[in-house]
C-alpha positions as CSV (number, residue, x, y, z in Angstrom):
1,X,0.0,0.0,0.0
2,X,1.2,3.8,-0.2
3,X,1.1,6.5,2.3
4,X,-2.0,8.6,1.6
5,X,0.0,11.3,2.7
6,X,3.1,11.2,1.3
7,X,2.6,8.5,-1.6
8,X,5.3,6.1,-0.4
9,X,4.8,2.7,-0.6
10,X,4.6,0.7,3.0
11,X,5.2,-3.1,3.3
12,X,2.5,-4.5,4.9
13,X,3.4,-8.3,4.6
14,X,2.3,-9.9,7.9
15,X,0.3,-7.4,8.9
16,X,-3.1,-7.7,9.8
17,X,-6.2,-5.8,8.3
18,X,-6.3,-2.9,10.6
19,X,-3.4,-2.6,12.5
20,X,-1.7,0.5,12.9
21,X,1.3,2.0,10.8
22,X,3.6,4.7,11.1
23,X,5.2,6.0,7.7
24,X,8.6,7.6,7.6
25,X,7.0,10.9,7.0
26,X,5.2,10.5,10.5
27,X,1.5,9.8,9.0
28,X,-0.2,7.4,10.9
29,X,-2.3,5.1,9.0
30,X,-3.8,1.9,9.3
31,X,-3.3,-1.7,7.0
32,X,-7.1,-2.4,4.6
33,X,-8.6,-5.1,4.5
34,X,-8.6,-7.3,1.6
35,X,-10.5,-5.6,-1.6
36,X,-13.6,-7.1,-1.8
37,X,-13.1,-7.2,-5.5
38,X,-10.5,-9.4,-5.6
39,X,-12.3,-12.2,-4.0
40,X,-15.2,-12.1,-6.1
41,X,-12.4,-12.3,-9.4
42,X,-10.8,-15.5,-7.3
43,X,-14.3,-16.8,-6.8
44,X,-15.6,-16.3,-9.8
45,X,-11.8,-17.7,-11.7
46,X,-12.4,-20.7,-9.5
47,X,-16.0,-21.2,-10.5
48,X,-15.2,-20.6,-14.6
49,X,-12.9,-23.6,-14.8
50,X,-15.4,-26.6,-14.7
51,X,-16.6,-24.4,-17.7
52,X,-13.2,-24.6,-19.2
53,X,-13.5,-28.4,-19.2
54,X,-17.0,-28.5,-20.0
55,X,-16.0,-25.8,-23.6
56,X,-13.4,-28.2,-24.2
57,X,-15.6,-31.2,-24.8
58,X,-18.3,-29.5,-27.0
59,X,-14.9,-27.7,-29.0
60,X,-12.7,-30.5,-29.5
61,X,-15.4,-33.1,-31.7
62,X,-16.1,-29.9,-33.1
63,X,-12.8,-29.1,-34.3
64,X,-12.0,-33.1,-35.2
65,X,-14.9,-32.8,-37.6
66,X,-13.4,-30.1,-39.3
67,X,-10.1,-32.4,-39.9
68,X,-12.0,-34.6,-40.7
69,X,-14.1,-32.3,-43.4
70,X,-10.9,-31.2,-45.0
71,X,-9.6,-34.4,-45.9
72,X,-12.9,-35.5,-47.4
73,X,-12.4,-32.0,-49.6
74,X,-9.1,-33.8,-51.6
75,X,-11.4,-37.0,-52.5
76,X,-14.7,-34.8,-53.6
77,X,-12.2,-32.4,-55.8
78,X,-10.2,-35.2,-57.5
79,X,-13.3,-37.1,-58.2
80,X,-14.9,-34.2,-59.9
81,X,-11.7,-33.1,-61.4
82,X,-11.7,-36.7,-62.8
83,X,-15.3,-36.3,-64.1
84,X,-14.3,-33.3,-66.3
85,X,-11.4,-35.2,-67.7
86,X,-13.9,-38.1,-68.5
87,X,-16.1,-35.7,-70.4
88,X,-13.4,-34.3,-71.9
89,X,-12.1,-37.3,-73.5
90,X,-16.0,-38.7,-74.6
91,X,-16.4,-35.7,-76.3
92,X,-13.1,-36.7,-78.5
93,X,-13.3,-40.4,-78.4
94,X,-16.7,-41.1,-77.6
95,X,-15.4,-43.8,-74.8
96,X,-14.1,-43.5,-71.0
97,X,-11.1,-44.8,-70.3
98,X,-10.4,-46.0,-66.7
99,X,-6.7,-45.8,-67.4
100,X,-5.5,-42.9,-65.4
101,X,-3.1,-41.7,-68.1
102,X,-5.4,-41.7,-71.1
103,X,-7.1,-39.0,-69.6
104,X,-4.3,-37.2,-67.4
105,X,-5.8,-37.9,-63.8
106,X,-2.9,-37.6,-62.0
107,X,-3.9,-36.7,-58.2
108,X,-1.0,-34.6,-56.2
109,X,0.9,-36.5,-53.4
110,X,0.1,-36.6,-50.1
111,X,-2.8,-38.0,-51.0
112,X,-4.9,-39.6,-47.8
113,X,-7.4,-41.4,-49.9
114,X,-6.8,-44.2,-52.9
115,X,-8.9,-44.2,-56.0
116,X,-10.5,-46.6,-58.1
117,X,-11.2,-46.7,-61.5
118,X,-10.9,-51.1,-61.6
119,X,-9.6,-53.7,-60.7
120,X,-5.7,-53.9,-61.8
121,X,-2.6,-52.4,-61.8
122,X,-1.9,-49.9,-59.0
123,X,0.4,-46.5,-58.6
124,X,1.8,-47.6,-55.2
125,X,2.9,-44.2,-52.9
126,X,5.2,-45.8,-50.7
127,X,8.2,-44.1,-51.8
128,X,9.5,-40.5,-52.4
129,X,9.0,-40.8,-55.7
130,X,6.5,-43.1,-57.3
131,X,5.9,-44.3,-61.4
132,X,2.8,-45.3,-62.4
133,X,3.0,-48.7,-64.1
134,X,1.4,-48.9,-67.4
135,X,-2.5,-49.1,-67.4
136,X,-2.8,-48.1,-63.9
137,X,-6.6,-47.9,-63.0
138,X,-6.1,-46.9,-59.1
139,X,-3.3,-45.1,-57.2
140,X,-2.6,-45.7,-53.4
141,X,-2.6,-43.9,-50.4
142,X,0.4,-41.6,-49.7
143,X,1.9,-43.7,-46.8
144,X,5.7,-42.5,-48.0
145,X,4.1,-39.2,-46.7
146,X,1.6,-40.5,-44.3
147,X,3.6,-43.1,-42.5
148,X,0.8,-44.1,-40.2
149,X,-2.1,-44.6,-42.7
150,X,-2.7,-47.9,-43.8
151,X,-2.4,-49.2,-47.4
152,X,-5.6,-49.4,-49.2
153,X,-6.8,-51.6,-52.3
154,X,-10.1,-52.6,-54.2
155,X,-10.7,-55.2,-52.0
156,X,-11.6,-53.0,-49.3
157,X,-14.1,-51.3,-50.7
158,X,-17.9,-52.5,-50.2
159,X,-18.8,-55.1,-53.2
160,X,-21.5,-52.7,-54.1
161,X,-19.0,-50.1,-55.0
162,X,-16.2,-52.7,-56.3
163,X,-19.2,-54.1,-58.7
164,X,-19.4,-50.8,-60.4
165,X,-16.1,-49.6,-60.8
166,X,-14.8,-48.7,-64.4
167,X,-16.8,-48.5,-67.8
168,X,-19.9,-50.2,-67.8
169,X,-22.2,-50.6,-70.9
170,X,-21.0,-50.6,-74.8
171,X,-19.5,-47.3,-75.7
172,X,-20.7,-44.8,-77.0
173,X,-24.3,-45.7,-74.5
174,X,-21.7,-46.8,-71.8
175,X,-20.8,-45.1,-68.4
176,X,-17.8,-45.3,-66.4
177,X,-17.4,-45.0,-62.1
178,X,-15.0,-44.1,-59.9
179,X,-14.5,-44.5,-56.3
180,X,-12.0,-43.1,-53.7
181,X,-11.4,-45.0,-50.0
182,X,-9.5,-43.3,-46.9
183,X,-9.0,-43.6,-43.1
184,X,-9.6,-40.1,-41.6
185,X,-10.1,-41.5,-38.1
186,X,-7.6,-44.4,-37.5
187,X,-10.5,-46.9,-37.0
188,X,-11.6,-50.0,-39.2
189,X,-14.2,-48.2,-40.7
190,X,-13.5,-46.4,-44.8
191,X,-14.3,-43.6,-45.6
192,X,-15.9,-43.7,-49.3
193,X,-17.1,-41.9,-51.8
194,X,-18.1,-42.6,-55.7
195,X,-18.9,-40.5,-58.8
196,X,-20.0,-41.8,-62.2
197,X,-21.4,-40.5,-65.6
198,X,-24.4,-42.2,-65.3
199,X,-26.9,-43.4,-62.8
200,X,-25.5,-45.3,-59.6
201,X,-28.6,-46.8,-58.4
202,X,-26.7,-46.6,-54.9
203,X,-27.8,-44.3,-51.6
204,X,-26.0,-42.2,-49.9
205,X,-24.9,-42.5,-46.3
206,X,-28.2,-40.6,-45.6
207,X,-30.1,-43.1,-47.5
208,X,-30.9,-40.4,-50.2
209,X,-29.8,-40.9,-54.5
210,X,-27.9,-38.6,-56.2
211,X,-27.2,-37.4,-59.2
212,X,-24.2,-38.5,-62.4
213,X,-21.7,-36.5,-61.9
214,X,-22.2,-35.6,-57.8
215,X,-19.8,-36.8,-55.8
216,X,-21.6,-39.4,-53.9
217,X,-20.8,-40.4,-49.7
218,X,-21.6,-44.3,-49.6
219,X,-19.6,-44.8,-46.2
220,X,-19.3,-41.6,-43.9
221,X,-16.3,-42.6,-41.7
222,X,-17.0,-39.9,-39.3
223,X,-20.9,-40.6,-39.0
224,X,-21.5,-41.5,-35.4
């Protein structure tokens, strides 16, 4: 505290509220008792932090989901990216081609899903640098980059989604599917989404149909 008279500062460690002091100056004053204010901030400090706790549970799913939602973005924009080249190439050809490099799909690494265009030869991502071997239809998960993630192939996806993978139909009245897998949760459960030219005649997670061309959800891997 200070002197009221004089402005000096007094120590008044060990001193109880009220008792008497002398400043060098010769004012006589007295020690104050603890500012009410200053409780109440303890009090009410003390009674904020179950809240702390209580925040903290409703922020953190909250903030998983959004992890979650941003690696779900790569697989919906390389699907439609690969929907435009598909077009592209009809357009030209009047045919799809589930060979990644007729149509110059080419997903960037670090990749955290695999895609599906078939069933055969696979661009495995287990290395710095990887080559696609000729008439790749899928490429792997990035597990040079993602270390932890698990290796995924067409035998993991459902059969319903394996069944209609690729072209299907005789071109030019033909359609063509591809599907894309990932583990954005570390549990047994794949994450998976499809998109086709034509009809799918397959729900969404939510049970509703969607259209060719739409990215569709089959298996939400975050859906509790």
């Amino acid at each position: 505290m200070k002197c009221p008279k004089c402005g000096r500062r007094l120590e008044v460690l060990g001193l109880a509220p009220g008792a008497a002091l002398t400043c060098p100056c010769g004012n006589v004053t007295s020690v104050p008792a603890p500012s009410r204010g200053k409780w109440l901030w303890l009090a009410l400090g003390l009674l904020a932090c179950p809240c702390v706790g209580v925040v903290a549970a409703v922020a953190m799913p909250a903030f998983v989901r959004f992890g979650q939602s941003a690696y779900t973005a790569e697989c919906e924009s390389n699907l439609k990216a690969w929907y435009v080249l598909q077009q592209s190439s009809f357009r030209d050809t009047r045919t799809y081609a589930p060979v990644f490099a007729k149509v110059g799909f080419a997903p960037e690494r670090s990749n955290r899903y695999a895609y599906f265009a078939g069933e055969g030869p696979m661009e495995v991502r287990d290395e710095s640098h990887s080559e696609a071997p000729d008439g790749a239809v899928s490429i792997g998960v990035d597990t040079f980059r993602f270390n932890k993630a698990r290796p995924i192939d067409v035998d993991a996806l459902p059969p319903e989604v394996k069944a209609r993978l690729g072209v299907s139909g005789t071109c030019p009245a033909c359609d063509i599917t591809l599907a894309c897998a990932g583990d954005i949760d570390t549990d047994a459960t794949l994450d998976v989404w499809v998109i086709s030219t034509g009809p799918l005649e397959l729900p969404d997670a939510d049970g509703q149909a969607t259209r060719p061309g739409v990215p569709l959800h089959v298996v939400d891997d975050a859906k509790r």
